[in-house]
N, CA, C and O atoms as a MOPAC input file, in Angstrom:
PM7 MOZYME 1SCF
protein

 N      9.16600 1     6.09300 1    -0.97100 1
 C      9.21800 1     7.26200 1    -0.13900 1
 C      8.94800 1     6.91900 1     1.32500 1
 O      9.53000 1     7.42300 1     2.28500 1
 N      7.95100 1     5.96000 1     1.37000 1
 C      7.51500 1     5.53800 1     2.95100 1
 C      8.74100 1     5.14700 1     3.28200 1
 O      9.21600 1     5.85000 1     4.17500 1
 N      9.25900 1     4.51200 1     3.00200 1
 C     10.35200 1     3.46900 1     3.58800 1
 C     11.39500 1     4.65300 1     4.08700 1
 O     11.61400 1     4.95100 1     5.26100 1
 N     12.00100 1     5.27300 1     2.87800 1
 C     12.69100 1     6.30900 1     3.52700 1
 C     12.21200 1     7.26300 1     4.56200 1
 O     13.04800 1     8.10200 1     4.89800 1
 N     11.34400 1     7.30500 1     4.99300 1
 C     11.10300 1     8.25900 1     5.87600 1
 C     11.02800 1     7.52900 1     7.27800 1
 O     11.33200 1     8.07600 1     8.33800 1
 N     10.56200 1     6.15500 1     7.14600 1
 C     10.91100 1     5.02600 1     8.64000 1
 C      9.73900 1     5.22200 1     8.51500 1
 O      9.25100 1     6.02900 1     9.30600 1
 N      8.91600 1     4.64300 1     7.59100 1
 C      7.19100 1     4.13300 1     7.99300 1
 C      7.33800 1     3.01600 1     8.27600 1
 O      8.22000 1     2.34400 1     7.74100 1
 N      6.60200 1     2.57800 1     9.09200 1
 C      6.58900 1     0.93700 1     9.70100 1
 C      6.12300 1     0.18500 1     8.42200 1
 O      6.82700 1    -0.81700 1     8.29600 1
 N      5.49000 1     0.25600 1     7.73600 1
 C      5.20600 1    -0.19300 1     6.57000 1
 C      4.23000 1     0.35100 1     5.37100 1
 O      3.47600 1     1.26400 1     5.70800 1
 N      4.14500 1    -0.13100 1     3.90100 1
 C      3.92200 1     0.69700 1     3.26600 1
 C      2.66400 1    -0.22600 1     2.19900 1
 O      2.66200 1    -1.41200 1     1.86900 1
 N      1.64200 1     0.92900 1     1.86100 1
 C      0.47300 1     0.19900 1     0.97200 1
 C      0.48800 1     0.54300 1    -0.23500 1
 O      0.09500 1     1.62800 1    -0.66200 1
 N      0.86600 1    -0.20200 1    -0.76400 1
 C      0.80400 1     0.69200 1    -2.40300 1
 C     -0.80700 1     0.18300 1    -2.95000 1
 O     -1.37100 1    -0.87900 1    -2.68600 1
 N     -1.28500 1     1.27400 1    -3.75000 1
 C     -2.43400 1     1.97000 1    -4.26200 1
 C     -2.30300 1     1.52400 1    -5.78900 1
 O     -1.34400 1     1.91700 1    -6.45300 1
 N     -3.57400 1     0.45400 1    -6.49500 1
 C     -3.34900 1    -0.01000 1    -8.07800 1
 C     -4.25900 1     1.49300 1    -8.61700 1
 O     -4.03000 1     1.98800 1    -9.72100 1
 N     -5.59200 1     2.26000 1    -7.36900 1
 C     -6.22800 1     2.80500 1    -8.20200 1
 C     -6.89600 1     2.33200 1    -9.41300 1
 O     -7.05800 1     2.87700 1   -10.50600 1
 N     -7.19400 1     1.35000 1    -9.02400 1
 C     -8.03800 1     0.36200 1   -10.15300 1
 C     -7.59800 1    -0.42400 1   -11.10400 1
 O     -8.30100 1    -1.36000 1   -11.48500 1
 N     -6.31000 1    -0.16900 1   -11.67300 1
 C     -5.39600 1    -0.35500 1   -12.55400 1
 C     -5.35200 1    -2.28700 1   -11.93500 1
 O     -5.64800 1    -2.53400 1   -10.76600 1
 N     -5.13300 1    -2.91200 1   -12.47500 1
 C     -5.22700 1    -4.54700 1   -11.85200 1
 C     -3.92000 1    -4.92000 1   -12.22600 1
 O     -3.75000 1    -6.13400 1   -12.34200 1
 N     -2.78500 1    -4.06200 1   -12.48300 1
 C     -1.08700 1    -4.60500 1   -12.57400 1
 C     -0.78000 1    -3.82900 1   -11.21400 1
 O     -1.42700 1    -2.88000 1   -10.77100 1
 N      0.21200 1    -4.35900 1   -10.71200 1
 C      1.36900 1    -3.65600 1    -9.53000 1
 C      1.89300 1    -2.96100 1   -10.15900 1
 O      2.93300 1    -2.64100 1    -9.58400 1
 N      1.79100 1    -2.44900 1   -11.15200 1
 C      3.11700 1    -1.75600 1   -12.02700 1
 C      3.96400 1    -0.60000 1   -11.01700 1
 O      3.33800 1     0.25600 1   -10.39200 1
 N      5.01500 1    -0.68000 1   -10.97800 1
 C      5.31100 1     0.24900 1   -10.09900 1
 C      5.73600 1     0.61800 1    -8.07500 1
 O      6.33800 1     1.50200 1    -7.46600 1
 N      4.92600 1    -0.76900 1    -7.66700 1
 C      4.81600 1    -1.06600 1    -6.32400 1
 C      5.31300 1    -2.64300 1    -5.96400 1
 O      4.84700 1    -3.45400 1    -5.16400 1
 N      6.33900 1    -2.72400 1    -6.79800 1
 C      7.54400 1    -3.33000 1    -5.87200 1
 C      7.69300 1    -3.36200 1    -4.47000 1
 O      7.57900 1    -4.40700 1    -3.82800 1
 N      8.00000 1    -2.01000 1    -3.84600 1
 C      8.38100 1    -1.72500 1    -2.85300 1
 C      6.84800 1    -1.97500 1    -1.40100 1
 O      6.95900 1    -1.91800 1    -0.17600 1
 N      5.99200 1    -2.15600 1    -1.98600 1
 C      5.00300 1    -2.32800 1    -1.30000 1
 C      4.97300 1    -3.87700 1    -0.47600 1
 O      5.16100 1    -5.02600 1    -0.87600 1
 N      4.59600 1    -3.21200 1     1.04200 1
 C      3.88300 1    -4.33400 1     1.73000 1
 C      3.10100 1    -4.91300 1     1.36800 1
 O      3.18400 1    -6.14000 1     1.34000 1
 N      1.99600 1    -4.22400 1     0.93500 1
 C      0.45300 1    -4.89800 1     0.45900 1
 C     -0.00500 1    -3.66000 1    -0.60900 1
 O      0.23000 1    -2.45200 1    -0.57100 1
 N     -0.86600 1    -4.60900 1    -1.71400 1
 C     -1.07100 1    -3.91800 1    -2.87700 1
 C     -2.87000 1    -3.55100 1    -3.10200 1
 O     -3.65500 1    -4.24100 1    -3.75300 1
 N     -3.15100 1    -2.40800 1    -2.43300 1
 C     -5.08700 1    -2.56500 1    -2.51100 1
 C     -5.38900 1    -2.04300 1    -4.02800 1
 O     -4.44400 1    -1.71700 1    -4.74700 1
 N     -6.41700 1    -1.99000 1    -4.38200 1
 C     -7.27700 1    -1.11200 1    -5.78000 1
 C     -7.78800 1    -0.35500 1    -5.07800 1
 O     -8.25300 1     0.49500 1    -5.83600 1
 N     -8.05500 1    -0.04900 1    -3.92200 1
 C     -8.84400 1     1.46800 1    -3.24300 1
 C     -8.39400 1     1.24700 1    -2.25400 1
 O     -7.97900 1     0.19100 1    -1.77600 1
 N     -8.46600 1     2.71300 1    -1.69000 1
 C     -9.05500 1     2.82100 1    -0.02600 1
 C     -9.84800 1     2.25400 1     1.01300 1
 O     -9.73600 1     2.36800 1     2.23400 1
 N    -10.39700 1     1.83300 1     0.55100 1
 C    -12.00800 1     1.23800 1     1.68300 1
 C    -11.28000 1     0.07300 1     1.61400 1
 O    -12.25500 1    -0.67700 1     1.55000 1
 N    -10.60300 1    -0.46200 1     1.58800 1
 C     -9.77000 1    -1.74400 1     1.63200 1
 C     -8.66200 1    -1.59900 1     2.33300 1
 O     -7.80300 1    -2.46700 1     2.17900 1
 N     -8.47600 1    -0.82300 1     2.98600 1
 C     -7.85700 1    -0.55600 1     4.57500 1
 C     -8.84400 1    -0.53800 1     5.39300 1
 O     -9.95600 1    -0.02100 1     5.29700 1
 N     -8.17700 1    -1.36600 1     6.51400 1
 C     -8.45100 1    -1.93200 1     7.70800 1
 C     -7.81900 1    -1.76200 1     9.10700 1
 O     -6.93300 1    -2.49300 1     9.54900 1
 N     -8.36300 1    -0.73200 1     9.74300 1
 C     -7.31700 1    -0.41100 1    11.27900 1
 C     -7.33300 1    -1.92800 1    11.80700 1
 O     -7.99500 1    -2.74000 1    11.16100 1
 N     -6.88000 1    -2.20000 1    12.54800 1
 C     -6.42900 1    -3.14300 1    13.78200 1
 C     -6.00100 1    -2.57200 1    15.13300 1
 O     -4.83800 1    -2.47200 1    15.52300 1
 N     -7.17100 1    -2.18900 1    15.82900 1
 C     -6.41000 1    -1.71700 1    17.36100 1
 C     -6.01000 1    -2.94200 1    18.11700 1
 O     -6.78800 1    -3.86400 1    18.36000 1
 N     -4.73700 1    -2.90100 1    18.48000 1
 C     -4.51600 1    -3.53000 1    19.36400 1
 C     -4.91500 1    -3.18700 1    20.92600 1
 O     -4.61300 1    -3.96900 1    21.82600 1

């Protein structure tokens, strides 16, 4: 869905689950939230 909409890029979410199942399409694959990280440039 990100992609189609022109997100610069996209995080797919395991939600704890420890397979990608599903997030192919993902840039980067976290198990939570708190595992995003801003970067100001």
């Amino acid at each position: 869905m990100g992609r189609r909409a022109g997100a610069a890029g996209c995080i797919g979410i395991r939600w704890g689950n420890g397979e990608d199942v599903g997030l192919a399409g993902a840039d980067v694959a976290i198990a939570q939230l708190d595992e995003i990280q801003v970067i100001e440039v």
